[in-house]
C-alpha positions in Angstrom: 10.8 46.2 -21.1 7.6 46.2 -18.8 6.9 44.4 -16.0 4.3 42.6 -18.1 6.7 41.6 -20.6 9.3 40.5 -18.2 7.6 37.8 -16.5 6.2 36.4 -19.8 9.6 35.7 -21.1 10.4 34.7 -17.4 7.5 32.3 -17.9 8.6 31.0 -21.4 11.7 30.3 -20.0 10.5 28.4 -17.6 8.7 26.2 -19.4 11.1 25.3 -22.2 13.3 24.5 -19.0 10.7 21.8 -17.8 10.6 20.1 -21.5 14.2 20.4 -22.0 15.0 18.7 -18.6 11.9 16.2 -19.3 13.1 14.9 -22.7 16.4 15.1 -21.6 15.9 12.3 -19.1 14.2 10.1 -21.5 16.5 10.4 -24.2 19.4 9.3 -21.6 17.8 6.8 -20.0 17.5 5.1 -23.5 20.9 5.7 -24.4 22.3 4.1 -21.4 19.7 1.5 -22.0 20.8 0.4 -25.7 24.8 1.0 -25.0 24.5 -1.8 -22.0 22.2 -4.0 -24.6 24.1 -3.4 -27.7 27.4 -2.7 -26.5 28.1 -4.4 -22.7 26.0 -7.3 -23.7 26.3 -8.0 -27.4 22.5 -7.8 -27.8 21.7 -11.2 -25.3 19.8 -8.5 -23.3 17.5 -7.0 -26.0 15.6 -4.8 -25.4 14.9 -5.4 -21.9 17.9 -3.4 -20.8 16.8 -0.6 -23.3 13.2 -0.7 -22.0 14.3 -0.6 -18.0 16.1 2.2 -18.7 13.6 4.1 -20.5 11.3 3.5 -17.8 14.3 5.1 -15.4 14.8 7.8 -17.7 10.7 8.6 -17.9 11.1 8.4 -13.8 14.0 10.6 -13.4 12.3 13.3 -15.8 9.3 13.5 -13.5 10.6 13.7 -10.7 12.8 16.7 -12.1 9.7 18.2 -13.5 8.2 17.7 -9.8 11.4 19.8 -8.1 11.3 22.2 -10.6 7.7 23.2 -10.6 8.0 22.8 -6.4 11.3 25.5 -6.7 9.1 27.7 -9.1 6.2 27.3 -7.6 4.4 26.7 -10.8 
């Protein structure tokens, strides 16, 4: 492989890293969410529990976008 070729596969690695981790988050965030609403709470809480933690989860995935791209230096 070139050098070229390297560091575009490098690169496309990279970025399926940053939406992996990204959607990741979310998708947690709302799980824990709707357990603790549907689950812990029988539903009193919904979807106010669900919603925080999305807005956690959609917090958590920047700020790993941010330390990734700072660690990359993308």
């Amino acid at each position: 492989m070139t050098n070229s070729r390297k560091e575009i596969m490098k690169l496309l690695g990279d970025f399926s890293t940053i939406g992996l981790t990204l959607a990741a988050s979310i998708f947690v965030g709302v799980g824990i969410g709707y357990l603790l609403d549907h689950k812990v709470f029988k539903g009193k809480t919904a979807p106010w529990l669900t919603l925080v933690f999305l807005g956690f989860g959609i917090v958590a995935g920047f700020k790993n976008l941010y330390m990734l791209a700072k660690r990359k230096d993308l």
